[in-house]
N, C-alpha and C positions, 0 to 999 in steps of 0.2 A: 251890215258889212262886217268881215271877219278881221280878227286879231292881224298884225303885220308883224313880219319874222326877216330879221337881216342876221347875214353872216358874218365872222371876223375871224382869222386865222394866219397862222404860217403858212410859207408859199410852200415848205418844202415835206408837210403835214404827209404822211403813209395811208398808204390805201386800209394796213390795218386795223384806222378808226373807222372805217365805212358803217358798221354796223352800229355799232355807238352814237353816229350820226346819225341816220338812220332813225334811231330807238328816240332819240330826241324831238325830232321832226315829226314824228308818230304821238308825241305825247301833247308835242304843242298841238296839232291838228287837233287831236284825239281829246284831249281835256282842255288845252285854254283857250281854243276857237279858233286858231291862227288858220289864215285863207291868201295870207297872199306874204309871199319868200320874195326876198332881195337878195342877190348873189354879186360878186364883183367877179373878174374875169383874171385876175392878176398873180394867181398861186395854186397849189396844190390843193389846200383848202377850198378855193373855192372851185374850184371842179368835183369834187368830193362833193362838195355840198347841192349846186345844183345838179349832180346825177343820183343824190340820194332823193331831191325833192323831185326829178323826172318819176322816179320809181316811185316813189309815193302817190306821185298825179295817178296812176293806174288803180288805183284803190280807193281815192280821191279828187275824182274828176272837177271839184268842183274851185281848187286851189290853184293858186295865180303862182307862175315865175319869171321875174322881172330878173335883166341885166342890168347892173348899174354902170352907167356910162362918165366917168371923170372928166371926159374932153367930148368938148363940144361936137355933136355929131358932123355939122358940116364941117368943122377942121379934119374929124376921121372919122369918115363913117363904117358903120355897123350895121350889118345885117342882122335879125333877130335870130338867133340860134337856133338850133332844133331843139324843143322839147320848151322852151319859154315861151312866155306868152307877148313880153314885150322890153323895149330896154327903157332904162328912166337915165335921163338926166338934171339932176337937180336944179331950180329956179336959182339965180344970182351967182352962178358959177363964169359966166363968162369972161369976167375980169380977175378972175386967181390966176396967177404966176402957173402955168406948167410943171413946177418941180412942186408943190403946193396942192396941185389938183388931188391927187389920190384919196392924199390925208382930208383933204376937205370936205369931198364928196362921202366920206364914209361917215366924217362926224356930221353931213346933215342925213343924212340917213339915219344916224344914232339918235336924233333928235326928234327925227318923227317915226320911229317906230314901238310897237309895244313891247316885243323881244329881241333878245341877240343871244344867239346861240356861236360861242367864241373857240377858240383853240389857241390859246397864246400863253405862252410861257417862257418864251423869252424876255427876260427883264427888261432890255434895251433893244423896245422892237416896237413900231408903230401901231402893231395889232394889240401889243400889252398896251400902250398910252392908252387906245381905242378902250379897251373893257376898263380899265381904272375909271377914267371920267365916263363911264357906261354906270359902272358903281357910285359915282357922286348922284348922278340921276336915280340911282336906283333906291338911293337913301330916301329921296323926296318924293319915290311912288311913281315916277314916270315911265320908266321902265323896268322890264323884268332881266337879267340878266345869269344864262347859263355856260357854264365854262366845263369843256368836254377835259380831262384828266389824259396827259400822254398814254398810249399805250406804252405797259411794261412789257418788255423782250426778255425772256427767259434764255436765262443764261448756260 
């Protein structure tokens, strides 16, 4: 079984990192074995990310793209998108608080995966908590974790 890759990002992330994400999604494939992408549904980043990991299935048919699901399917359900392959909703979610769900869902994602490939740089932003304690794990070898650098716009 292959490497597992989740995303973490600004909602309001530019289309100008596509290729940078992209480039990243190719290396994990390509050198650390990664076979199966976790995506959330909630921002810019992460549609970036899983239309980078569509375009990459075309070259690597053999790699999985899950939606991650925060609220429990029969509260709202979800149809599986085009170009994923399934959605997840993680085990013992169904008694967190709705304002709670997002952050929760991401940090058990955080804890069973091998990578996170991040975009966060806002100091005071749940995506930045998400890769800090991505980094406490990453001290103790649990995970790998990759932080894409804003694009700079020439002035």
């Amino acid at each position: 079984m292959g490497k597992s890759v989740f995303f973490i990002g600004h909602r309001e992330a530019s289309s100008e990192i596509f290729p940078i994400l992209a480039d990243a999604i190719e290396t994990h494939i390509s050198k650390y074995g990664a076979a199966e992408f976790i995506v959330g549904s909630y921002g810019g980043f992460d549609h970036l990310a899983a239309g980078a990991v569509i375009e990459a299935k075309k070259t690597h048919p053999h790699i999985t793209l899950s939606l991650l699901l925060p609220y429990h399917p029969a509260e709202r359900p979800v149809k599986t998108p085009k170009g994923f392959n399934s959605t997840y909703y993680p085990p013992g979610m169904e008694d967190i608080p709705r304002q709670y769900a997002i952050v929760r869902a991401n940090r058990y994602v955080v804890d069973h995966v091998d990578y996170l490939i991040a975009y966060a740089w806002h100091p005071a932003s749940n995506a930045r908590e998400l890769v800090e304690y991505a980094r406490k794990r990453e001290k103790r070898h649990l995970i790998a974790v990759t932080v894409l650098n804003p694009v700079e716009k020439d002035n």
